[in-house]
C-alpha positions as CSV (number, residue, x, y, z in Angstrom):
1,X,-31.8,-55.4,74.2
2,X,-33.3,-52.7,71.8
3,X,-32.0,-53.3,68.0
4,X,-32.4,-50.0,65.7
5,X,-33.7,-51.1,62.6
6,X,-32.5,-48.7,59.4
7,X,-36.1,-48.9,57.6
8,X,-36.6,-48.1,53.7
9,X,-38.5,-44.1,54.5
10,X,-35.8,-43.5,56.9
11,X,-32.5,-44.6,54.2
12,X,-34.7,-42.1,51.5
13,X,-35.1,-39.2,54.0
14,X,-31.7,-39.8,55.2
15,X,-30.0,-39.4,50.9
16,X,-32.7,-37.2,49.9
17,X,-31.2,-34.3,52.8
18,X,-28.0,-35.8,52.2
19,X,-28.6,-34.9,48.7
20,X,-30.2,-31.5,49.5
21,X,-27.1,-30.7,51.5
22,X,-24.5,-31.0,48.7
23,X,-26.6,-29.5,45.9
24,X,-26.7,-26.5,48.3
25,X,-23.1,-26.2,49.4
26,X,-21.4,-27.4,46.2
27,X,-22.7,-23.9,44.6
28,X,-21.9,-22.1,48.2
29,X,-18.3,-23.2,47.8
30,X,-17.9,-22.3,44.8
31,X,-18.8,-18.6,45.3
32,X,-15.2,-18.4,48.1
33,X,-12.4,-18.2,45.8
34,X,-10.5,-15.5,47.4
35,X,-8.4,-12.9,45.2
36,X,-4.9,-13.3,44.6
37,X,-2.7,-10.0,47.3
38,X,-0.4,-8.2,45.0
39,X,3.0,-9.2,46.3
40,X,5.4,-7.1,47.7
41,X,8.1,-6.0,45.0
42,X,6.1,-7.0,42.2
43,X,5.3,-3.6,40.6
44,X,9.1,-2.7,40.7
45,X,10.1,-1.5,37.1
46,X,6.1,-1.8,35.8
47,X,5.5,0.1,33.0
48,X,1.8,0.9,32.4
49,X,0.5,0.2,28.8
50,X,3.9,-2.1,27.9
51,X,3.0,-2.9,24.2
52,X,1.4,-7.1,23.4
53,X,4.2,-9.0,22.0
54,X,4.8,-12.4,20.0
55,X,7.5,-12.8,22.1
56,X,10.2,-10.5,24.4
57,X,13.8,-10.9,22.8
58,X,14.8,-14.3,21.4
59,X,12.6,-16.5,23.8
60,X,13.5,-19.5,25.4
61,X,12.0,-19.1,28.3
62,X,7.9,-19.9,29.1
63,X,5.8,-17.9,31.3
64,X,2.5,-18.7,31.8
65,X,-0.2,-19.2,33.9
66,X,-4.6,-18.7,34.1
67,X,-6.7,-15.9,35.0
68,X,-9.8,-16.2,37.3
69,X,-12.6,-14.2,38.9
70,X,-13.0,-14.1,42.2
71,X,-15.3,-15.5,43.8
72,X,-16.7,-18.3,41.4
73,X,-13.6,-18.6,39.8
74,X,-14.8,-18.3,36.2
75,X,-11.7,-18.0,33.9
76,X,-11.3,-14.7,32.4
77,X,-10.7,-14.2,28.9
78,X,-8.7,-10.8,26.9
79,X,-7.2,-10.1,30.6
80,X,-4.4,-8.5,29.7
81,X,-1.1,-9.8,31.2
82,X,2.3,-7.6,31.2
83,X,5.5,-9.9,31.9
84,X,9.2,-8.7,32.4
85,X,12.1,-9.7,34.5
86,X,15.9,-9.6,34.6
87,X,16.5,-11.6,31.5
88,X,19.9,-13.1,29.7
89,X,18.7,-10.0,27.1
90,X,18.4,-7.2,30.0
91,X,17.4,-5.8,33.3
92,X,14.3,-5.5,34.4
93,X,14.0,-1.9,34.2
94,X,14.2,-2.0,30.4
95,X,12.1,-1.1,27.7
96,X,13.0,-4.6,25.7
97,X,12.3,-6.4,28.9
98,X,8.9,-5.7,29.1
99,X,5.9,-7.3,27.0
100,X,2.4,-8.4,27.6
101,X,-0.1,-10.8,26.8
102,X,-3.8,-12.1,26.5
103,X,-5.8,-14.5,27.9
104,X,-7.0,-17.0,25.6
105,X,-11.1,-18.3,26.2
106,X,-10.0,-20.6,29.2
107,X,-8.0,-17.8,31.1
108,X,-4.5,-18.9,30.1
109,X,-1.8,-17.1,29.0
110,X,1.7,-17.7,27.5
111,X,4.3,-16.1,26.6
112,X,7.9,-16.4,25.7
113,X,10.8,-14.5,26.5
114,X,14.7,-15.1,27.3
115,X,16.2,-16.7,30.0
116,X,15.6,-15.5,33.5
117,X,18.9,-15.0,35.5
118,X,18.8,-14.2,39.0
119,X,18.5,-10.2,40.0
120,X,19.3,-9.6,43.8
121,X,20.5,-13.0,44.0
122,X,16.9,-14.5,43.1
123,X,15.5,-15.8,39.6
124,X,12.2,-14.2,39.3
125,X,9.9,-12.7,37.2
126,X,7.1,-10.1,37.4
127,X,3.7,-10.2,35.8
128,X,0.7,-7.8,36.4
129,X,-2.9,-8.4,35.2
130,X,-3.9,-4.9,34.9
131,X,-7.3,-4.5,32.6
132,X,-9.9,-2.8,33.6
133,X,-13.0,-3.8,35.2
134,X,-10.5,-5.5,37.8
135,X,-8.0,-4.6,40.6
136,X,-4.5,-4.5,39.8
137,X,-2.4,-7.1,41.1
138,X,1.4,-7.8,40.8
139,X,2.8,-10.9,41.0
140,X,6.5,-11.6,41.7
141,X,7.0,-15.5,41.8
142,X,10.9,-17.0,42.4
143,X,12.0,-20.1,40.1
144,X,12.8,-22.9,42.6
145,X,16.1,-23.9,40.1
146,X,18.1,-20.8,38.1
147,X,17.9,-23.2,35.3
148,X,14.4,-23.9,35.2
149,X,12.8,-22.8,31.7
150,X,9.2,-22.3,32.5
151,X,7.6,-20.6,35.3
152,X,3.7,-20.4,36.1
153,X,1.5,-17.5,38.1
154,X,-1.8,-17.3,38.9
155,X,-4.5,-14.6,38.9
156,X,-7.7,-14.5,40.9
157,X,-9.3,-11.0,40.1
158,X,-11.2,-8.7,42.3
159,X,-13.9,-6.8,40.1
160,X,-13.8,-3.1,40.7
């Protein structure tokens, strides 16, 4: 009966490619995060250039969410964020409706704005990251309860 010993050089070559193996992928993974697709609907009622806002209307409601690049995922900051929905204020389609935002250091954005009530029997909102340097992408995400008070989206950008 043949016993395989596990000797001291074999346990060091076995962690050191071990080792080798992780310090190379760890970077290689890092380099996959994919772009966020614009979703279907979202541009409906975008209005290029909407005016950074405080706040839309009387607030209430929270939208936020993070920017990223693409592939290493490094957060973005000063992406500019436009937000609007059908709102306890108005329709999508209008002026006071509309608003955008930054992104702070870290990516994040936040804004506030009334109420979300459902259009086409969905509560949704609509948010486009549209700065440039980057691809456009609409966002169009549905509240999972009508009276939810926050709702979150998030932005992986493609460079141009």
């Amino acid at each position: 009966m043949k016993t395989d010993l596990i000797t001291r050089r074999t346990l060091i070559a076995t962690g050191s490619a071990t080792a080798l193996f992780h310090a190379a992928a760890v970077p290689a993974l890092a380099q996959t995060v994919a772009p966020t697709p614009t979703m279907r609907g979202g541009s409906n009622n975008y209005r290029p250039g909407a005016p950074i806002v405080e706040r839309i209307g009387g607030g209430g409601f929270w939208m936020s969410g993070t920017v990223r690049r693409a592939g290493d995922g490094a957060p973005l900051a000063g992406q500019r964020v436009q937000i609007w929905a059908h709102t306890v204020e108005g329709h999508e389609r209008d002026p006071q409706s509309h608003g955008a935002t930054l992104t702070d250091e870290n990516g994040v954005f936040r804004l506030e704005m009334p109420q979300i009530v459902p259009a086409f029997g969905q509560p949704h909102g609509h948010l486009a990251v549209d700065d440039a340097g980057f691809e456009t992408v609409f966002l169009r995400p549905i509240m999972p309860n009508v009276s939810d008070t926050a709702l979150e989206a998030h932005f992986v950008l493609q460079p141009t």
